[in-house]
C-alpha positions in Angstrom: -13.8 -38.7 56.1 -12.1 -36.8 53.6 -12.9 -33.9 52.8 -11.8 -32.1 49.4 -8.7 -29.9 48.8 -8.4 -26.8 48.0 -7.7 -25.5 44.5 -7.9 -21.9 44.7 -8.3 -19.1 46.8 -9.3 -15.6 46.4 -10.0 -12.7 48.7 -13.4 -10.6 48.2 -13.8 -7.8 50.6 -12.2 -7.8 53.6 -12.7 -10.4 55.2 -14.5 -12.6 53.3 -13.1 -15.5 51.0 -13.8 -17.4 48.1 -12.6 -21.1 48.2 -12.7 -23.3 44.9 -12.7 -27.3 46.1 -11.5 -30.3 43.8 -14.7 -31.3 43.7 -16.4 -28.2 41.9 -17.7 -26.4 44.8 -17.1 -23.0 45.4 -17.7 -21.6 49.4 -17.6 -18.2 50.3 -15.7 -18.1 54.1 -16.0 -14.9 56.5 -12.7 -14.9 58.6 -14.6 -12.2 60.9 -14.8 -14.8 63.8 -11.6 -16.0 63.9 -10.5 -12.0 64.7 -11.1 -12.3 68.0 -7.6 -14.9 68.5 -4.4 -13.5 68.5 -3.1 -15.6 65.7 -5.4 -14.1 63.1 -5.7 -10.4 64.1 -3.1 -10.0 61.4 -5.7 -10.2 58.7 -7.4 -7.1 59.9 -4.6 -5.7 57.6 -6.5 -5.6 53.9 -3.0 -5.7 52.1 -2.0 -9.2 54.1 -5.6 -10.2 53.8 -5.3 -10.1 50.0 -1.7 -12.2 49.7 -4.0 -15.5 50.9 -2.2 -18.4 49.0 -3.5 -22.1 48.6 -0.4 -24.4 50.5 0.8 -27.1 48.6 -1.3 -30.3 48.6 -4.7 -27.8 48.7 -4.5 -28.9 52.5 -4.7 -25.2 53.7 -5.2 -21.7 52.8 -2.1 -19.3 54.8 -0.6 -15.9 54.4 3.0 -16.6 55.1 4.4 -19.2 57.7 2.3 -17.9 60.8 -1.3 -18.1 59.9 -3.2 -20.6 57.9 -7.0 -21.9 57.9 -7.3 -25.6 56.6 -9.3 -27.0 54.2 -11.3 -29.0 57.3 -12.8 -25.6 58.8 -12.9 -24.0 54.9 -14.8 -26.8 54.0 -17.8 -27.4 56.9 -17.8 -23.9 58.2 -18.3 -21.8 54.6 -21.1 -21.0 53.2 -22.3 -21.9 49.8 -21.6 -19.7 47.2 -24.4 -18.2 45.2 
């Protein structure tokens, strides 16, 4: 299945963010879950959680080269946004 890209990305909060699709749909995801993995206790740190940026292709969301969410997980796992 394909699932739709990503066009934007913004952070709201601190650990919450807001994920415009290509196909209209706006999700709000809470990155609070994935805290608990090595890779992503970075974001803890509100400056680097604000510098999110939307990877080329709208494949994936990342803040720098180490960490990145894809649209997959950004997709089934957000929540609608009111």
């Amino acid at each position: 299945m394909n699932y739709p890209k990503i066009n934007n990305v913004q952070a709201i909060g601190e650990r919450t963010l807001k994920v415009e699709f290509d196909n209209q749909q706006i999700k709000k995801y809470d990155v609070t879950p994935l805290l608990k993995r090595k890779m992503f206790q970075p974001l803890k740190n509100p400056v680097l959680f604000k510098s999110v940026k939307v990877e080329q292709g709208g494949y994936a969301i990342s803040w720098g080269k180490e960490i990145d969410i894809s649209e997959y997980e950004l997709w089934c796992n957000g929540e609608p946004a009111t």
